[in-house]
C-alpha positions as CSV (number, residue, x, y, z in Angstrom):
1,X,-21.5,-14.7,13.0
2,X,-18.3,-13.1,14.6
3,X,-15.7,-12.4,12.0
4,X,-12.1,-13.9,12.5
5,X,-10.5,-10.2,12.7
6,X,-9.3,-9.5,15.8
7,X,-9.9,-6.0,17.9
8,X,-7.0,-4.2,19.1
9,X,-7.7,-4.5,22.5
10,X,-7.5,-8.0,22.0
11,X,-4.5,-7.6,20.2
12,X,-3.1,-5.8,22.9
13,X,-4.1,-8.5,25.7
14,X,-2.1,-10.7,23.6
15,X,0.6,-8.9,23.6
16,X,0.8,-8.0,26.9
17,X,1.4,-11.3,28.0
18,X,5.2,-10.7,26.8
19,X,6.5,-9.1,29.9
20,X,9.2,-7.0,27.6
21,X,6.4,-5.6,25.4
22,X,4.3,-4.8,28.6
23,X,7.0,-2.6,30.4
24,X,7.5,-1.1,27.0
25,X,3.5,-0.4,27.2
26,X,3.2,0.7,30.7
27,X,5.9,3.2,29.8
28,X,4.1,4.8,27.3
29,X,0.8,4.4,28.8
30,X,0.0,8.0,29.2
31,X,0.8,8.8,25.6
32,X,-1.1,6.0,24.4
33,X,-4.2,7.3,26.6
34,X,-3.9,10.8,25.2
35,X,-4.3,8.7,21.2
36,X,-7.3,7.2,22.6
37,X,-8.5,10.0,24.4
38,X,-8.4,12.4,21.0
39,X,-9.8,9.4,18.2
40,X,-12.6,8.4,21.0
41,X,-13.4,12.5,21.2
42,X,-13.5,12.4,17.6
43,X,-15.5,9.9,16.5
44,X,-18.1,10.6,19.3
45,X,-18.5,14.2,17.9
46,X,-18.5,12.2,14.3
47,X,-15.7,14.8,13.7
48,X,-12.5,14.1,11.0
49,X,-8.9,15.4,11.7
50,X,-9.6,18.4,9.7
51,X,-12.7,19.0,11.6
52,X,-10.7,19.0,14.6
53,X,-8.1,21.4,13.2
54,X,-10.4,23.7,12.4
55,X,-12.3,24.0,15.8
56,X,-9.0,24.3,17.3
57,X,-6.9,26.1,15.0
58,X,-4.2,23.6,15.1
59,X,-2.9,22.3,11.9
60,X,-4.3,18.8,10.4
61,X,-0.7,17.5,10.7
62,X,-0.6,18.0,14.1
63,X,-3.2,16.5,14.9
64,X,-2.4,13.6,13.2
65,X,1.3,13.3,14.8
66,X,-0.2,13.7,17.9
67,X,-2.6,10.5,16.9
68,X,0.1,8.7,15.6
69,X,2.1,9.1,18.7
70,X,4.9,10.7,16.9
71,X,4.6,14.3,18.4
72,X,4.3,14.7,22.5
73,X,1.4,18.1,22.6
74,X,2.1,20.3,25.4
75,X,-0.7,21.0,27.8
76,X,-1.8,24.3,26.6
77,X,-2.5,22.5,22.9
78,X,-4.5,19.2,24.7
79,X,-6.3,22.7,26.3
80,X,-7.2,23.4,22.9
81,X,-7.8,20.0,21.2
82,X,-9.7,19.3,24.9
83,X,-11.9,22.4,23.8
84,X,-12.3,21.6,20.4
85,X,-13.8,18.6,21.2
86,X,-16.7,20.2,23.6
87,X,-14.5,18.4,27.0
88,X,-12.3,20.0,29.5
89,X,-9.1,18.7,30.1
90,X,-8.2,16.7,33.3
91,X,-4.6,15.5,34.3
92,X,-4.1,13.8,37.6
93,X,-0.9,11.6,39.4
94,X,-2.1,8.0,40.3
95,X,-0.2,5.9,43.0
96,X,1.2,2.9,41.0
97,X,0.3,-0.4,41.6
């Protein structure tokens, strides 16, 4: 029997039906898939935050500002974090639309 909780990415389906909130979100997209990107990383290596600190050398905090979306990491610490998590960083432009 499914339980009534919702996931977040239905949560976020939801919520992008509010054309406000989705320009909001589509602005912040690629902030949002660097959050995703590092907890994903994480729990497929079973690893905590502190874990990932100390593979990478980068304080606990950090990494959880940079989870928490409060803290924008430059591309030499996603190197790192990339690194720490056994992956190798890609970026890449995409046309829009």
């Amino acid at each position: 029997m499914r339980s009534s909780a919702i996931t977040f990415d239905e949560h976020l389906e939801e919520m992008m039906k509010d054309p406000q909130f989705a320009a909001e979100y589509e602005e912040l997209r690629p902030e949002y898939e660097i959050v995703k990107a590092m907890i994903v990383g994480r729990r497929e290596k079973g690893m905590t935050q502190q874990d990932l600190a100390v593979a990478t050398g980068i304080p606990q905090g950090h990494i959880s500002r940079i989870e928490n979306a409060s803290y924008n990491p430059s591309v030499a610490l996603l190197k790192r974090i990339a690194a720490g998590l056994g992956k190798e960083l890609h970026i890449s432009f995409l046309r829009r639309g």
